[in-house]
N, C-alpha and C positions, 0 to 999 in steps of 0.2 A: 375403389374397392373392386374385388374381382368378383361378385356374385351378381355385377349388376344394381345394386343399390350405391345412390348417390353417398358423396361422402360428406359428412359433416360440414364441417368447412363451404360447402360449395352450394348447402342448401338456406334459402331466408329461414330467421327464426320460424316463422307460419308456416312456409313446407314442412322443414322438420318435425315442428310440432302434430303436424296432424299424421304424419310418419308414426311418429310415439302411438297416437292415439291409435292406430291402427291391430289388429292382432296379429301375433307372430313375432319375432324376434329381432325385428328389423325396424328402427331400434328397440332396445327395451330397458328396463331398469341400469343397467352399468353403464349405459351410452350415455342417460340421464345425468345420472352420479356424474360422468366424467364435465359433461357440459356443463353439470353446476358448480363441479371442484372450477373447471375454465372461469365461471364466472366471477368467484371466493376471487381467483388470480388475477382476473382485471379489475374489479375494486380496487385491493390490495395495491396494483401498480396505479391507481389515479390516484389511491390517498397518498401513497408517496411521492407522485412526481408531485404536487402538491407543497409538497413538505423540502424540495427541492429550493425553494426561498427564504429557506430560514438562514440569520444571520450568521451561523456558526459554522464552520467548516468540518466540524464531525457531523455536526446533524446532514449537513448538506450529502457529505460523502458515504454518510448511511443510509440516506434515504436514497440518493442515485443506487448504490449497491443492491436495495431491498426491491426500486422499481426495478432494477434488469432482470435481477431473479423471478419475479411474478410475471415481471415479460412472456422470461421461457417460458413460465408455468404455462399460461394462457396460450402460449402459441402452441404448444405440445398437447394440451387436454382434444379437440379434435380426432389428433390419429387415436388417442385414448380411446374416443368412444367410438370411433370405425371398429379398432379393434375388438374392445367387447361387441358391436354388431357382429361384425363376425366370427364371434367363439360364440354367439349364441346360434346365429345359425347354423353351425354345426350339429345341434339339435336335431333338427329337422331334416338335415341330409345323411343325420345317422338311420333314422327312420325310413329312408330312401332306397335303402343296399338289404342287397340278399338276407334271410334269416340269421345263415352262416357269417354273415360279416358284419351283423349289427351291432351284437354286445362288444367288439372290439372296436366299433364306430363311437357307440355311445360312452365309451371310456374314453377314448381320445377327444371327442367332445368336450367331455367332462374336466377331463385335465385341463385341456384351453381355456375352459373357463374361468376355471380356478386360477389360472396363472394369469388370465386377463382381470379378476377380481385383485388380484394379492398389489398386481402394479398401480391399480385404480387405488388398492389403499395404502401404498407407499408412496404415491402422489399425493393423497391429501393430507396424509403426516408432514408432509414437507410443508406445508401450506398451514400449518395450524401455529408456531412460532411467530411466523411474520404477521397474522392477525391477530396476535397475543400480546404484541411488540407495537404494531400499528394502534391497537387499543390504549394502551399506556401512553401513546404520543399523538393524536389526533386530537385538536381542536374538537372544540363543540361543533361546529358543521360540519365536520366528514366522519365524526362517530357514528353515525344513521349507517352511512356508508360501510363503512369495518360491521357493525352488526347487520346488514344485508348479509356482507358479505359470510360472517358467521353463520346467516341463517344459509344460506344457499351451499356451506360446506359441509353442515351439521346434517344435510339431505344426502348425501355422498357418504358411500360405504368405508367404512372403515378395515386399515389391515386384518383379515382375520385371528384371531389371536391378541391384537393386540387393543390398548387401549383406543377405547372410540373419544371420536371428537368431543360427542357429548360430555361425556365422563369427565374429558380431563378439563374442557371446557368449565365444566361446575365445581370441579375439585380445585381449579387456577393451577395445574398442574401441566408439564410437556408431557406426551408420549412418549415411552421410551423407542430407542433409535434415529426421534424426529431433528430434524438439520433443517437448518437454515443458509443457503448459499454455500451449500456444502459441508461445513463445520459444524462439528457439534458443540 
C-alpha cells in the first residue's frame, strides 16, 4: 500500500488483528468484510478439494471447478481489503487539505468508498451459490465447515441494493446477478 500501512496478505492474523482493533481507518469494517468473505473462500475450496475423491467423474470435475473458483476468491479478498483500507483512509486526508479543497476531498473520498464497498459486495454474491451448492453436497463432516463458512460470509457486506446474504440465505433463495465460475 502506498500510505505506508502494511498489506494484508503480508501481515500474521495477530498483527492484523490488533491493526482492526486500533482507531482510525486502517483497517476497518470493509477490510474485515473482505478477510471474512477470504475466509467463506478458503473453507469453500477445502470442502471441495475434499470432494475431489468421489467416484464419479461429474462430481470429481465439479468439485475441481468449484475448488479453483474459491481459489481465486481467496487469493483476491487481500487486495479487497487493502483497498477498502485505503478508500477509507481517504477520510482523513480529506480532512488534511485546505478549507477550499475539502468538500471536493470528502466527495472523492466518498465515492471510493462506495465503489470499494459495491466490489466487496459483488465479491460476496459470487461466493454465496458455491456455499449453497457445497451445503446440498458435504458430508456430515465438512457441513460444520460450509456453515463456518456461512457464518464468516453472513459478517461481510452485502451489494448495496441488493439482496443480502442473510435474506437469501433464509429465504434458500440466489441473489440476483449472483454467478458461480462465471455462469449464471
Amino acid at each position: 500500500m502506498t500510505d505506508g500501512t502494511a498489506e494484508t496478505g503480508s501481515e500474521s492474523i495477530s498483527e492484523w488483528l490488533t491493526s482492526l482493533a486500533r482507531t482510525g481507518a486502517n483497517p476497518g469494517g470493509g477490510a474485515a468484510g473482505a478477510v471474512m468473505a477470504g475466509m467463506a473462500a478458503a473453507l469453500a475450496e477445502m470442502v471441495a478439494a475434499y470432494r475431489t475423491s468421489a467416484k464419479s467423474a461429474d462430481v470429481v470435475d465439479s468439485a475441481k471447478a468449484t475448488a479453483a473458483f474459491a481459489a481465486a476468491m481467496r487469493t483476491s479478498a487481500p487486495a479487497l481489503a487493502d483497498e477498502d483500507t485505503a478508500a477509507s483512509s481517504g477520510f482523513a486526508a480529506a480532512y488534511q487539505v485546505g478549507p477550499e479543497e475539502r468538500e471536493a476531498a470528502k466527495r472523492a473520498a466518498g465515492l471510493r468508498a462506495a465503489e470499494s464497498s459495491v466490489e466487496l459486495g459483488k465479491f460476496v454474491e459470487r461466493l454465496v451459490p458455491v456455499l449453497r451448492q457445497l451445503a446440498g453436497e458435504a458430508g456430515e463432516f465438512l457441513l460444520s465447515d460450509v456453515g463456518t463458512a456461512s457464518a464468516a460470509l453472513a459478517g461481510a457486506p452485502a451489494r448495496p441494493g441488493s439482496t443480502s446474504w442473510r435474506t437469501s440465505a433464509s429465504q434458500g433463495t440466489t441473489p440476483p446477478g449472483a454467478t458461480i465460475c462465471g455462469t449464471r
